[in-house]
Structures are given as C-alpha cells and as structure tokens.
RODO-141792 format. One line per field, with one value per residue (C-alpha): residue number from 1; x, y, z. Coordinates in steps of 0.5 Angstrom, whole numbers. Layout:
N
kollum = c(NUM ...)
east = c(X ...)
north = c(Y ...)
up = c(Z ...)
***
This chain:
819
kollum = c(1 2 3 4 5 6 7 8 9 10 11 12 13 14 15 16 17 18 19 20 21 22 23 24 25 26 27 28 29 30 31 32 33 34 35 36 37 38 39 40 41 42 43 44 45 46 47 48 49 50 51 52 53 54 55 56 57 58 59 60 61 62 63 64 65 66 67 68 69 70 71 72 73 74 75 76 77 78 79 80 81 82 83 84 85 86 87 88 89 90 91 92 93 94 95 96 97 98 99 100 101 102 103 104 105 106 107 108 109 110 111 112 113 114 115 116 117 118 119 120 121 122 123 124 125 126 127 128 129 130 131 132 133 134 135 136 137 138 139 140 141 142 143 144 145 146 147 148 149 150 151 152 153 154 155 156 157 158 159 160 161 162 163 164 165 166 167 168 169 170 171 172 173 174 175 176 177 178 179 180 181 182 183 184 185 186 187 188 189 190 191 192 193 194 195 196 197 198 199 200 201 202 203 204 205 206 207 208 209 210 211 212 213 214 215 216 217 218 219 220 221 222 223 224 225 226 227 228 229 230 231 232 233 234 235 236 237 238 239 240 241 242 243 244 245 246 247 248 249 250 251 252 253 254 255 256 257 258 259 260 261 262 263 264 265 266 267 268 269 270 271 272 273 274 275 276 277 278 279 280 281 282 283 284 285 286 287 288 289 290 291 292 293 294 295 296 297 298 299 300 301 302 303 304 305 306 307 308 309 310 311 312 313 314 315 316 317 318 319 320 321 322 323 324 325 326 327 328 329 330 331 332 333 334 335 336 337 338 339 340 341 342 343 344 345 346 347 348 349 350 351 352 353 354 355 356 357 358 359 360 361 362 363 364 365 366 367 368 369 370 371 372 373 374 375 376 377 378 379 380 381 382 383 384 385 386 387 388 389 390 391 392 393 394 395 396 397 398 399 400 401 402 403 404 405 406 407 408 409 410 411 412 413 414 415 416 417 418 419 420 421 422 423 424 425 426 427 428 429 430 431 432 433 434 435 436 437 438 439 440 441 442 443 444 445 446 447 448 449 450 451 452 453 454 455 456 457 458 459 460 461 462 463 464 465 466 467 468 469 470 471 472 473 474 475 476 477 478 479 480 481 482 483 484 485 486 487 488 489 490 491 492 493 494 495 496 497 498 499 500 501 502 503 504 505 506 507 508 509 510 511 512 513 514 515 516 517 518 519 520 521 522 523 524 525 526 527 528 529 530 531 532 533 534 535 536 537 538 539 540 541 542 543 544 545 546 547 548 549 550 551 552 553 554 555 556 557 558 559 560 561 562 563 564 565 566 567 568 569 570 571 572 573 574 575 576 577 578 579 580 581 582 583 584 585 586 587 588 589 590 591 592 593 594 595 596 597 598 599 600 601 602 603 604 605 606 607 608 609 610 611 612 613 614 615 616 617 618 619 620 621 622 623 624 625 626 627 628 629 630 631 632 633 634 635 636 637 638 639 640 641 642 643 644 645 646 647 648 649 650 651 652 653 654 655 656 657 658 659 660 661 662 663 664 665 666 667 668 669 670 671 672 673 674 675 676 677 678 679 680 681 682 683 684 685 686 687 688 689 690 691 692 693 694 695 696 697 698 699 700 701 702 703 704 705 706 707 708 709 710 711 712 713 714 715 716 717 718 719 720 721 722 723 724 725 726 727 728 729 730 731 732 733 734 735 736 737 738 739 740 741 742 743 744 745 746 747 748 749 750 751 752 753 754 755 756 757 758 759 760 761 762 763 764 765 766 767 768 769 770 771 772 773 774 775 776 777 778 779 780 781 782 783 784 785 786 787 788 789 790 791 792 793 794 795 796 797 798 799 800 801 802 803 804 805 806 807 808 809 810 811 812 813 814 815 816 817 818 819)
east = c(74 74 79 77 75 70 76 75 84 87 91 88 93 91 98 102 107 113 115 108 103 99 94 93 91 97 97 93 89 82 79 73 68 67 62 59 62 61 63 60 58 54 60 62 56 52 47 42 41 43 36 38 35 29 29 32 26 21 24 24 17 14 18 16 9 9 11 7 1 3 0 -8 -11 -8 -10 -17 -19 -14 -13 -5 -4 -3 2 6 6 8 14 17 16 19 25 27 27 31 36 36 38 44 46 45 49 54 52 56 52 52 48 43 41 39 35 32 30 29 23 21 19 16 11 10 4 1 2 1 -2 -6 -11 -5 -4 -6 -11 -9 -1 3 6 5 8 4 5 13 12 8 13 18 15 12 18 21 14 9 12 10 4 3 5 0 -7 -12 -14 -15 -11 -16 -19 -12 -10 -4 0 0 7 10 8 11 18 18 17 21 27 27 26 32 37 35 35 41 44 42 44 51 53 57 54 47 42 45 38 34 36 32 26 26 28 22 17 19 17 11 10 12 7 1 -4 -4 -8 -4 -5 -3 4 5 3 9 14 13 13 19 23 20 22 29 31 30 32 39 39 39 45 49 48 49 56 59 56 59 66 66 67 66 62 59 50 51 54 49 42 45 45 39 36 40 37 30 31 33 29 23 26 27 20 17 21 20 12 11 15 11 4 7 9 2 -2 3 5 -1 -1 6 6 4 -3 0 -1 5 8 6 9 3 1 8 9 5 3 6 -1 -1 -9 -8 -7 -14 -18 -22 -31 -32 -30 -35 -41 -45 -45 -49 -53 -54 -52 -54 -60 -64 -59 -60 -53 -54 -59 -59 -62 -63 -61 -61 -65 -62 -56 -52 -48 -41 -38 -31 -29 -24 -20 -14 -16 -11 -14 -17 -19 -22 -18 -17 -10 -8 -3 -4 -6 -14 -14 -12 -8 -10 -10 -12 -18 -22 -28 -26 -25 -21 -26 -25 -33 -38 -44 -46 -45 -51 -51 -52 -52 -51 -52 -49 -53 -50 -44 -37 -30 -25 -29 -34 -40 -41 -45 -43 -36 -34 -33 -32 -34 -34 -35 -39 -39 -34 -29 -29 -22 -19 -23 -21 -15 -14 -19 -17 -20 -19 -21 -20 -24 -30 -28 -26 -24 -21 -16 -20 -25 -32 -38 -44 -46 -42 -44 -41 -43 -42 -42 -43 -44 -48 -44 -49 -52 -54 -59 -58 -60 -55 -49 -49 -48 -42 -36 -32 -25 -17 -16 -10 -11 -7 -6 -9 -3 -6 -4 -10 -16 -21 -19 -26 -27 -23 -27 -33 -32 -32 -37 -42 -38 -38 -35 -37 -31 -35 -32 -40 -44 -39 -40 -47 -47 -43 -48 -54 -52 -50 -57 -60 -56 -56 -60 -59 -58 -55 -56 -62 -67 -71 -66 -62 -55 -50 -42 -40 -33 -30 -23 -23 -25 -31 -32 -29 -35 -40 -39 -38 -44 -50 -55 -50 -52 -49 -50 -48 -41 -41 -44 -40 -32 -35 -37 -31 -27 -30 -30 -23 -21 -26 -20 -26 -23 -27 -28 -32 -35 -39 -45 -52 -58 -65 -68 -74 -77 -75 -80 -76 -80 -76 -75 -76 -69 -67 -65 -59 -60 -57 -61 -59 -52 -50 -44 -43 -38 -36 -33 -30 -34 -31 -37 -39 -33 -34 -41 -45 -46 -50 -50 -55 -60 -68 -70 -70 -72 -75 -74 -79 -81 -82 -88 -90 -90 -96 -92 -89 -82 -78 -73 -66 -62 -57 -50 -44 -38 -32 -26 -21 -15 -8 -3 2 9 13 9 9 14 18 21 27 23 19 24 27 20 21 27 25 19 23 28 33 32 38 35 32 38 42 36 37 46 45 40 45 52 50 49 55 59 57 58 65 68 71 74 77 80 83 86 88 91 94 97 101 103 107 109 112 116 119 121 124 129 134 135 136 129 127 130 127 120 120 120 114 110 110 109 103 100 100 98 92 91 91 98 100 107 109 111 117 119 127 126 129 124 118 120 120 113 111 114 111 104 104 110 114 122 124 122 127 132 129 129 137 138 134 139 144 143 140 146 152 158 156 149 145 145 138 140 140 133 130 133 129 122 122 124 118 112 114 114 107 104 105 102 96 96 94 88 81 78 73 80 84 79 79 85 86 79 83 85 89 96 93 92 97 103 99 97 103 99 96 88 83 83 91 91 85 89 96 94 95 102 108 109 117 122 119 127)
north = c(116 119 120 115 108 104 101 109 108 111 117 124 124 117 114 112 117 117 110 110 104 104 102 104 108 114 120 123 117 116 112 110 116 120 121 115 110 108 103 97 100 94 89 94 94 88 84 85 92 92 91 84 83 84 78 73 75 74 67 65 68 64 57 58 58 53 49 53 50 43 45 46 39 37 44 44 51 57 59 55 62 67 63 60 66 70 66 66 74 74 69 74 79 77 74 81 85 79 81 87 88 82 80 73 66 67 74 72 66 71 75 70 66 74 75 68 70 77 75 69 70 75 70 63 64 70 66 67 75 81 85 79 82 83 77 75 70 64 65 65 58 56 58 54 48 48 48 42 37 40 37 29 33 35 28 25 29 27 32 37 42 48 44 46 53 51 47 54 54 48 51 58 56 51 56 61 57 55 62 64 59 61 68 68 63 67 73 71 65 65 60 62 56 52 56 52 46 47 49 42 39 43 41 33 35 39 32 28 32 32 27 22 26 31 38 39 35 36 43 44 40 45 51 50 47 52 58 55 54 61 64 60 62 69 68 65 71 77 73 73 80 82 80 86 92 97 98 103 105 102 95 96 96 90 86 89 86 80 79 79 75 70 70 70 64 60 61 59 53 51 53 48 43 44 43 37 35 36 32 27 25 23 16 16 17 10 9 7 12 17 15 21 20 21 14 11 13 10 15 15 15 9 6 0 7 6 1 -3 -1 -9 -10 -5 -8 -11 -4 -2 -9 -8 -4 3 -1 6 12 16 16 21 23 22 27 22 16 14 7 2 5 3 8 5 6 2 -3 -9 -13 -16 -22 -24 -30 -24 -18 -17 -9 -5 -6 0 -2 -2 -6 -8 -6 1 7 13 20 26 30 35 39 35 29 27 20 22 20 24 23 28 28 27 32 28 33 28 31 27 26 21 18 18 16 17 13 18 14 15 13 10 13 20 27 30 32 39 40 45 44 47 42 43 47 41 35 38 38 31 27 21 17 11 10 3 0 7 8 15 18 24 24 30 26 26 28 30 36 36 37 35 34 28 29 22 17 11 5 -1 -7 -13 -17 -24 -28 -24 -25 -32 -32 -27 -27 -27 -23 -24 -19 -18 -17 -19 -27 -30 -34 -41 -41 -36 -39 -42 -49 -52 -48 -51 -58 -53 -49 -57 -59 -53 -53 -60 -62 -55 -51 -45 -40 -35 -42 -44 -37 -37 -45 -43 -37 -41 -46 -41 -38 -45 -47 -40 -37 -30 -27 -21 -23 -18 -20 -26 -29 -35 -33 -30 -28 -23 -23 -25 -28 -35 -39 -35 -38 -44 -45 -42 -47 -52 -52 -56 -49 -43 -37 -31 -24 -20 -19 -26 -29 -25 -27 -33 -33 -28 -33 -39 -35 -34 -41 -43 -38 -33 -25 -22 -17 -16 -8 -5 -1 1 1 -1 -6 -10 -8 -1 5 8 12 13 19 22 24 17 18 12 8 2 -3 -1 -3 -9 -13 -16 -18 -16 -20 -17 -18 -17 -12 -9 -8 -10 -13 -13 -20 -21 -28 -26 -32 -30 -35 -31 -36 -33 -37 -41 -39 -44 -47 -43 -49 -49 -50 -45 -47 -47 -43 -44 -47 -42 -46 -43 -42 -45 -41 -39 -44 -41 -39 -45 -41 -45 -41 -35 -30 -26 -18 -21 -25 -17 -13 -19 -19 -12 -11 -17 -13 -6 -7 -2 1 0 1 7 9 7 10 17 17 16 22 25 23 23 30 31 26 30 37 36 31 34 40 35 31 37 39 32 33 40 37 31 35 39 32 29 35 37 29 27 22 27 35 39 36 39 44 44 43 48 53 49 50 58 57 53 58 64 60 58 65 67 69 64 63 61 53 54 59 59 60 68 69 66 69 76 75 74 80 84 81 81 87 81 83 77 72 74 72 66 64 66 61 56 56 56 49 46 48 49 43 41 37 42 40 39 45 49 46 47 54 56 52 57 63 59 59 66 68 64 67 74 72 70 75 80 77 77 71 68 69 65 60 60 60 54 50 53 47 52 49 42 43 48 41 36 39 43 49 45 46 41 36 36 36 30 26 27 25 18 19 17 23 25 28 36 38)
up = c(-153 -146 -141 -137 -139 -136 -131 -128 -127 -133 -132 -134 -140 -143 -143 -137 -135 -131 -128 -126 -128 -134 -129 -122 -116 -115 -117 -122 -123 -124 -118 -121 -117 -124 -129 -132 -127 -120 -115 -111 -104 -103 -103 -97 -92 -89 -95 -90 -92 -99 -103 -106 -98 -100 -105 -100 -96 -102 -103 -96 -94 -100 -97 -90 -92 -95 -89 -85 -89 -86 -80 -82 -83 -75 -73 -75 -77 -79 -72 -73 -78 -71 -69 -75 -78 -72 -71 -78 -77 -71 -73 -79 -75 -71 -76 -80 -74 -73 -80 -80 -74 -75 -68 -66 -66 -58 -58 -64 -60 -54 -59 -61 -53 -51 -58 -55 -48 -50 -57 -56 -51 -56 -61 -59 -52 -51 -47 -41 -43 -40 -46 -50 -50 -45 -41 -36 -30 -33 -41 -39 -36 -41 -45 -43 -41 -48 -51 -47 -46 -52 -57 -54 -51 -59 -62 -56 -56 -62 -67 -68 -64 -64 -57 -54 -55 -50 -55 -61 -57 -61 -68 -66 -64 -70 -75 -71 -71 -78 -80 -76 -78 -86 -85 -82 -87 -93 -91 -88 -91 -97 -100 -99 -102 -95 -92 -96 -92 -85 -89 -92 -85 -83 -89 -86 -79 -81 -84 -78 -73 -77 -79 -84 -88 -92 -93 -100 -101 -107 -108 -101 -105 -112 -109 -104 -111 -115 -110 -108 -115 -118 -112 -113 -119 -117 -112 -117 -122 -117 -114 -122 -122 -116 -117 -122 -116 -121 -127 -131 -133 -140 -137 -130 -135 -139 -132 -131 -137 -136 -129 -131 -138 -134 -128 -134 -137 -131 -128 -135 -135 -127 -129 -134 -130 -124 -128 -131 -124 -121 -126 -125 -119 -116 -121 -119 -112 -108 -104 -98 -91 -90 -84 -77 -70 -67 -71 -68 -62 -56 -51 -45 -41 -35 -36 -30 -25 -25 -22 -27 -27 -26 -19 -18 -22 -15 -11 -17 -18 -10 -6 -10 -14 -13 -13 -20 -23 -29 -34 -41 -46 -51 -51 -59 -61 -58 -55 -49 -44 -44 -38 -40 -45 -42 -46 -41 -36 -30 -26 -21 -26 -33 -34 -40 -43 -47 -51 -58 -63 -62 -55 -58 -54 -49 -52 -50 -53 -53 -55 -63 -65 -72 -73 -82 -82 -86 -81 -77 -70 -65 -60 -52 -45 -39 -33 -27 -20 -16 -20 -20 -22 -28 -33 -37 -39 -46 -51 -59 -63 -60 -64 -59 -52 -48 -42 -37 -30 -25 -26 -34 -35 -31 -33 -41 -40 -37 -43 -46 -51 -53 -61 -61 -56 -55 -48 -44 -38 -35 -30 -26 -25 -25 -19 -17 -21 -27 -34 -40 -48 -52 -61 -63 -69 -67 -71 -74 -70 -74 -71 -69 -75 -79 -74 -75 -81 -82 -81 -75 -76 -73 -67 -63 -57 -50 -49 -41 -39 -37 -30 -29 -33 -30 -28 -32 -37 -43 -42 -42 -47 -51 -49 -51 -58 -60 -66 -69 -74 -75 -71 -71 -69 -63 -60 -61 -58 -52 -51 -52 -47 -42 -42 -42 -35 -32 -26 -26 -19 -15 -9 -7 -3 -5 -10 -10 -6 -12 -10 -13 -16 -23 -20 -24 -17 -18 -25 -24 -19 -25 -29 -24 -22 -25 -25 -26 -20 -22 -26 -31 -28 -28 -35 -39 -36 -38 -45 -46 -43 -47 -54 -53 -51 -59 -61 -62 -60 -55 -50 -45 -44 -38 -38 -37 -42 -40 -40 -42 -34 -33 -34 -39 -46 -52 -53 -46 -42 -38 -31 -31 -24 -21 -24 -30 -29 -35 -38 -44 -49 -56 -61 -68 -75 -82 -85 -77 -74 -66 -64 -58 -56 -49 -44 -39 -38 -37 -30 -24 -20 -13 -7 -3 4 9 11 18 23 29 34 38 39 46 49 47 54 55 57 61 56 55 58 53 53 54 49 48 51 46 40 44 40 43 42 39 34 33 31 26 23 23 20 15 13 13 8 6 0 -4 -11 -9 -6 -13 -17 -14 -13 -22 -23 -19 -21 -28 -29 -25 -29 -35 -33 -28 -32 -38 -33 -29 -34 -38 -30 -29 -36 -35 -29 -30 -36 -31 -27 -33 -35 -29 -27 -34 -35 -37 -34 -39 -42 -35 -37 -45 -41 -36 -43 -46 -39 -40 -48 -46 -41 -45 -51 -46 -44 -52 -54 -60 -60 -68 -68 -70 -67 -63 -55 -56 -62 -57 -52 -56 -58 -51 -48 -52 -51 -44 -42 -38 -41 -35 -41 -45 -39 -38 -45 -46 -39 -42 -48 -44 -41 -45 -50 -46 -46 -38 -36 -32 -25 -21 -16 -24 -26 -18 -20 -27 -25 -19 -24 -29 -23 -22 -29 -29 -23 -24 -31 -28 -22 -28 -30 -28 -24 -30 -35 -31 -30 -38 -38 -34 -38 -44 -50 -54 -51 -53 -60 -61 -58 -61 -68 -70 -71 -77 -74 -70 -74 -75 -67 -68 -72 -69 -62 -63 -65 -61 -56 -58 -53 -52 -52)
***
C-alpha cells in the first residue's frame, strides 16, 4: 500500500505519531494534492463556470424550445423564431453572467431590463432600427409600451401574427423571462429542478396566447418531461457525488461509467415511455377545444362610437344616386358589397351590437385572417372614388385584407373584423383615393325553393325592449302569419305579404313621397298604412322587426349589389353608384349558416301629372300683414330666470371631480401609505415610552429607544443582552463610548432603591436624543431616511430575534411592560 490512502491525509510514516490525530491536516500530512488524488475545485467556484454548466444549458434549451414552438400556429409562419429564440439567448445570457459574478437579484434584473431595450429591436422590432440593429427612440418606445399593452393587443388581434410585426415584443419578453428565471434557478439554487417550474408556467401561457388549434401538444408535454427528468437525475447524482470533496482517477472513471450507464438506461426507459405515451394519449385526451384567451376575453373595442350606415341609406338612395362610390374588380356570381351587418334595434336606430354571441366581437386583423377553410381565397381590388367613412365595403368571408393607398400604415393598424356578422371597419377611416385587397371565400346561397323547406336555427342575439317596438307591428306581424307554426313559412308569409302591400319609393322625382328614417314612428306608420310607401331602409326593419316578433332570429345588413336595372356585365369591373344602395335581412339556417332573405316589393308606382287647365288663372290679391303681436310681459323672462337656467343647464361636475381626486389619491395612498404608517408607528412608540405610567419604565424606554435606532441603522444587538453587554456591541460599532455611560445610568435608576424623579428621566431622554442625534448626524442623507422607513426594530421587539414570521405571529400578543 502506498503512503497515502485515497483519503490523501495519512502521515508520511503511515501510522500516526506523537499526539497528532491518525487523520488530519497538521504537519507532515498529505493534503490531498499528491499523485493520484485531486480535490474538487468545482465546489469552490460558481456552477456556471463549471463544465456541468453546459448540461443545464442542454436541459434548459431543449425546454424552451418546446415552449417556444407553441407560438407557430398563432404566428402563421416561422417568423416568431427570431424573437422566441432571440429572447431565450439573451435570457440565459443574462442568467449565466449573474451566476457567474454572484450578482444580487436587483443588478440581475437591471442586466435583464438594459439586454431588453438594446437586442430587442434587432430581435423583435427591426422594422423600427437603423440597418435592422441599432435602436432607435421608436424601438425604445415600442419596447416598453409592448411590454405593458401587447399582450391585451396579442390576445385581441386575430391571427395570424405575422400581419403584426409590432406584436414580435410579446414573444420575445415571454421567453426572456422565462429563460432568465430558469437559468438563474439552475445554476444558483441548491435544489436546481425548481427551474423546470416557470418552463411549465410558460408551456401554459404559450397555450393561453394561442389559437384553439394546438401545435404539437403532446410531442411539448413529452419532450419538457422527458428533459426534466433526465436532467434531474443528473443533478441528483452529481450532488451525492459532490459530497465527497476528494477523490482518486480510479473512483472519478467509476462515476463517469456510472453517470453514463444511468443516463443510458433512464432515457431508454423514458423512450419507451414517450412512445407509449404518443400513441396513446390521442384516444385518451378528450375532443373538447382547449380553452385560449383570445376565445374568452372580449376586446375592448367600442363598436357604438360609430354612427350606424342605415341612417345613411336616403343620402345614397337620393341625394348621391349618381356619385360613383368605388369600383369592384370582380364582383363574384351573385355577390353583394356588405357595407355593415345590424344586429341591435332601440326605437330609434338598427346598429351593430358587438357584443359577443351571434352578434360576435371586434378584433384587429391584418393582411391574414385564420378562418380554418380549405377554400382558396378569391383576390377582389376595390378602388374608392367618392366613398367614405369607417365601414369598408367588403364582399363574403375574409381571409385577408392589404392595404395600399397613402393611409394603408394606419388604416392596417386600425382594421377590425367581426367573424360573426361578416363586417369590417378601420378606425383611419377610408376616402377618396384608397386602395385596399380583399382575399374571400364566397359561402352558399340556396335558393328560395329549398329555404323554405330547412330549417331555421336559434341565434343569440340583443332582445328589443317593448317599449321601443312599433306600437302596430305585433298584431302585424299575426295577421301575416296566421295560424302557421313553422318558423321558414311564417318568414316567407310576412315577406310575401309585404311585397303584396308594399310600394317602393325614395322619394325622387316622380315617385309617390317616402320619409325617410327607421325610428318605430316610421314603421309603426309603414305598417299602418293600407299601401306600405318606403325603401329598402324601411321594408327590412320591418320584416326584421316582424321575423323577430314570430320568434325568428334575424338581422338586417346594408349594402350595395346590382340590381335588375343597372348596366352592369358580369365579369367586367363594376363601378358601385348611389342607386346601388340596398338593405336587406338574414336569418340563420341549420345547413347554411346566415342567409340573405330580401323585402323589397316590385310596384313603382309613378305619379300622375294634372290635366292642364285652359284657363289662365288670376293674379293672387296681395293683402297688408298683419302686424306681429306683443310679447306677453307676464311670459317675458328675465336676467335673473337666465342665469338660473344657466346654472341649471351647467352643473358642476362632481363626478369628474371624484373621478380624478381616486386616480390621484390612490396612487398617492399606495405609495405614501406605508411610510406614514411606519412613521406614525415609530413615533407613538417614542410617545408611549417616554409618558408611561411608571418613571423608571421611562427610564427602561428611553434605552429601548437607542436600541431600536442602531438596530434600524443596522447594528443588531443580542435579545438577551444586559444593558452593559448592549451597549458594549453598540460602542463598538459606532465608536460612541458615551453609551456605556448611558447604560450604567439606566441601571442605576431603574435598579437603585429610590423612584427616579421626573427632572432624572427629562435628565437621560435629553442625554438619549444626543446620543441618537450624533448617531444619525454621521450618516448620509439616503441611510438615514432607511434608517427611519427601516422595520429591523419592529421585528427585532415583536419576534425576539426569532425571524418574520416569529415577528408575524407575535404581533397580536398582548404588549408586556418593556422594563
């Protein structure tokens, strides 16, 4: 046997000598440096730098990418690569350089915030660089405001997200964090596998952001399991192999074999175990949709801003019959320009409600629309000419729209679509000029033989409040539907009988007169009358209006097609006019889904002219007026009466006063709160102490006082500690010998056979505000104002020195006599 053993510590001589321990580090004892031993220089450095490093880094890259693959169905293409990889990078980075250098939490996260602002244009927003790198003022502003709105704009945008380069920030600062978090968990907790815990926090939020349709569900979950429980085994065995702080090249090469046999052997049994996971998870996993935010929150766009089209319907009927609205590069069979769908009737308007169920939500769009139809889209340019306002005209389902005009950058960025009722605006606006693509897919139209033979569907949709329906349009509505049960007859039964009863008339030239409007007066007047004089405006509020009352779901839609009198050719570009305004409604069908239902009766009725008469009538006698009576003085008002009424009509506004004194005052509260309450604390402590009911518990307090200023200022002074042995360690720590004299005098009084009179406690309060005050006169402006907001002293009094919770739990004890 050699001279030393495989603990490196034996004596030279082989047995121990003297009185010197057989085992041991003295003179003439091996220290474990000789051949053929070596000892653990890895427990001694930071684990970043160690080469174990680089499997945590394996194991942690593998995860994150399977989190980071979540992102590819509601991107739409791999462009979310860039950013999800960019951030973890940069995430680890940061997390190794903060192991590396022990850095505290606080200087961690400012590396973190500072890697944010300089790689996140290059890596998430370089449309907004310089050379697609440097960053400018505009990528630090859209930095931190992504950072704060992107994710409501990521969870309220349709997919998918490549039409939104903007929204790349959201990915990026997800997988950041969450490779920052893990990284720094790995390579400086003691119990390293807690980092796989914010990849699965960040696997469910990938879920959450996305679309119901998954990416790869199962192949994430296997992967981050299989991942994360061969790196875990692996942490496990190098901690048991770590406690051992010396060891030899014989017992090193069997760790080796053994680190390596029982990574083999768990990832061939987690092998087979995924596959059989893999092939049986999909009969096990249930069919209903995983549940997305985007599907549960409703965006908070105000559709009811903008002024429903319908009121609109006359000034195109009539007064811009003639102005060329927009073109249409090709209008598909039977197709018709939807300008807005209305779902929602007050007594006054028919507007579009927005508010989920069958009257569906606003969402932003872009260039590509997710619809989940195998249908190629049809491309359909439409140039606008005279048109304008909000609502796009649009034609079928949309897949997509691109704009190309002056305004597109803006009119992009403010395109909402609602899938449900098939309508679209942009908040920019659209004018003369403008250009914009639309990719469609046209849905089926049966015809009338077979819609009356289907079957109608339920649809949710806002309930008309009964005070707002037309006063005659229930009986109305009875009369044309009879005794019939069926809910496709009564439709086409009121329908019927409104083109039988129906003369259809703008009011032009020519044509019997027609008010405008769809307020219920207006229809209650319709239906009223024994010949029904209207338009489209008002014959489809009407048969909405009565399908509704038949308990038949319908909505009415404005638009433009052609007519049976226009000049349009199929298959030519169609310039849409004035005249081509229409109206009609749609009503759901279980096999169609919502189907356009028309109420616009054939007669135009011209009017007569009147015979000419022979005669030549006589000049009108022109008579004196009559002149205008004086105002009634009693009626007259007055200056005073004015301004009442003035004041009257201009209140004061106390609610917007309260509003803005809670947006102040709450944040104020939150921030100032807690420092007044611990300086409030601090100094009804002081009050109680020096006014007790006794003076030599003055006198006992006066001492807690200096106890709990230095213990605030960061010197601890033992619980147990006698008022010599306190003020020892306090004289030593802030070089104030005139402690040890405070002290002696306080045990003095306290313990001496006579009561300390009040001109002795005034005496030593005096000497403790000197004390205190040449203690806080030393220090820096910012240590005294922590020393003041400091709770040191309040959890050192209440907890005994026992720790938080101790303290915690110990202030709602009774407070006991400090003497």
């Amino acid at each position: 046997m050699s001279d030393e053993n495989t603990r490196g510590n034996l004596p030279r001589g082989g047995a121990a000598q003297g009185n010197q321990p057989p085992y041991g580090t003295g003179t003439g004892y091996r220290t474990g440096t000789g051949r053929g031993t070596t000892r653990r220089r890895e427990a001694e450095q930071p684990r970043a730098l160690t080469r174990f490093a680089l499997v945590d880094v394996a194991a942690l890259v593998v995860m994150l990418g399977a989190v980071a693959v979540g992102f590819g169905p509601v991107w739409g293409s791999l462009g979310y690569l860039l950013p999800t990889v960019g951030g973890a990078v940069v995430g680890l980075v940061v997390a190794w350089v903060g192991a590396w250098r022990r850095f505290p939490a606080v200087v961690v996260t400012a590396l973190a915030v500072l890697a944010y602002v300089l790689f996140g244009g290059a890596l998430a927003l370089p449309h907004t660089t310089i050379a697609g790198v440097v960053p400018t003022l505009d990528t630090v502003r859209e930095l931190l405001l992504g950072s704060v709105q992107g994710w409501k704009q990521f969870i309220t945008t349709t997919p998918p997200m490549r039409s939104f380069p903007d929204l790349g920030v959201v990915p990026f600062l997800l997988m950041l964090i969450v490779s920052l978090v893990a990284g720094t968990i790995a390579w400086r907790a003691k119990h390293a596998v807690w980092a796989v815990v914010p990849i699965i926090v960040a696997l469910v939020g990938v879920i959450l952001l996305g679309t119901v349709d998954p990416a790869m569900p199962i192949v994430q979950g296997l992967v981050i399991a299989i991942a994360a429980l061969l790196w875990g085994a692996v942490r496990v065995m190098e901690a048991r192999v770590g406690t051992h702080s010396i060891s030899t090249e014989a017992s090193r090469e069997a760790t080796r074999r053994l680190r390596w046999h029982r990574v083999r052997t768990g990832a061939t049994i987690l092998g087979v175990a995924a596959l059989a996971a893999g092939f049986t998870a999909p009969m096990i996993m249930p069919d209903q949709p995983r549940t997305v935010l985007r599907e549960e929150i409703v965006p908070p766009f105000d559709i009811h801003q903008y002024t429903s089209p319908l009121v609109a319907f006359r000034h195109y009927a009539k007064d811009a019959r003639e102005d060329e609205l927009f073109t249409v590069s090709d209008l598909p069979e039977g197709g018709r320009v939807r300008l807005a769908t209305l779902d929602r009737y007050d007594g006054v308007v028919y507007d579009a409600a927005g508010d989920g169920g069958d009257t569906g939500v606003y969402t932003r769009v872009g260039e590509e629309i997710a619809t989940g139809s195998d249908v190629t889209p049809t491309p359909i340019d439409i140039t606008v000419s005279g048109y304008s306002g909000v609502w796009v005209p649009e034609i079928g389902k949309l897949t997509g729209i691109e704009w190309s005009g002056a305004n597109a950058e803006a009119q992009t960025d403010g395109t909402y679509y609602n899938r449900d009722t098939l309508t679209a605006l942009t908040t920019a606006g659209i004018k003369k000029g403008d250009k914009y693509r639309l990719n469609v897919v046209m849905p089926e139209t049966p015809d009338e033989d077979i819609l009356k033979k289907a079957e109608i569907s339920d649809a949710d949709l806002p309930e008309t409040e009964p005070t707002a329906m037309p006063a005659g349009l229930p009986a109305k509505a009875a009369q044309f539907t009879g005794e019939e049960t069926d809910p496709a007859t009564k439709l086409f039964y009121i329908r019927d009988a409104l083109q039988a009863s129906g003369v259809l008339s703008s009011g032009l030239d020519g044509e019997v007169p027609s008010r405008p409007g769809h307020s219920a007066e207006r229809i209650d007047t319709l239906v009223e009358e024994e010949k029904m004089v209207g338009d489209d405006e008002q014959f489809a509020v009407a048969l909405a209006l009565m399908a509704r009352q038949a308990g038949i779901p319908a909505r009415v839609v404005m638009g433009f097609y052609p007519d049976k009198d226009s000049d349009y050719q199929e298959g030519e570009p169609w310039t849409v006019r004035g005249e081509d305004v229409h109206a009609w409604i749609e009503v759901p069908y279980k096999e169609y889904g919502w189907v356009p239902i028309d109420a616009v009766p054939d007669e135009k009725p011209q009017i007569q002219p009147e015979p000419k008469s022979e005669q030549v009538p006589k000049p009108p006698v022109l008579q004196d007026p009559e002149p205008p009576e004086e105002p009634d003085k009693a009626k007259a008002g007055s200056v005073e009466d004015d301004n009442k009424d003035d004041a009257e009509n201009d209140p004061f506004d106390w609610g917007l006063l309260g509003l803005i004194l809670l947006a102040v005052g709450i944040p104020l509260l939150v921030i100032a709160g807690p420092i007044i309450a611990i300086l409030a604390y601090k100094a009804r402590r002081r009050t109680a102490r020096r006014t007790a009911e006794q003076p030599a518990d003055r006198i006992s307090g006066g001492w807690h006082e200096v106890v709990d200023v230095v213990t605030d200022l960061g010197t601890t002074v033992p619980p147990g500690a006698t008022r010599r042995e306190g003020a020892g360690v306090i004289a030593g720590a802030h070089q104030v010998p005139s402690t040890l004299t405070l002290a002696h005098r306080a045990d003095a009084s306290v313990f001496g056979r006579g009561e300390p009179t009040q001109a002795d406690v005034d005496s030593f309060w005096a000497e403790v505000d000197e004390l205190v005050g040449g203690l806080r006169s030393n220090l820096s402006t910012r240590r005294r104002v922590r020393a003041a907001l400091s709770l040191r002293s309040v959890w050192a009094r209440v907890g005994g020195g026992r720790g938080v919770l101790a303290a915690l739990g110990g202030l709602g004890s009774r407070r006991k006599k400090e003497s």
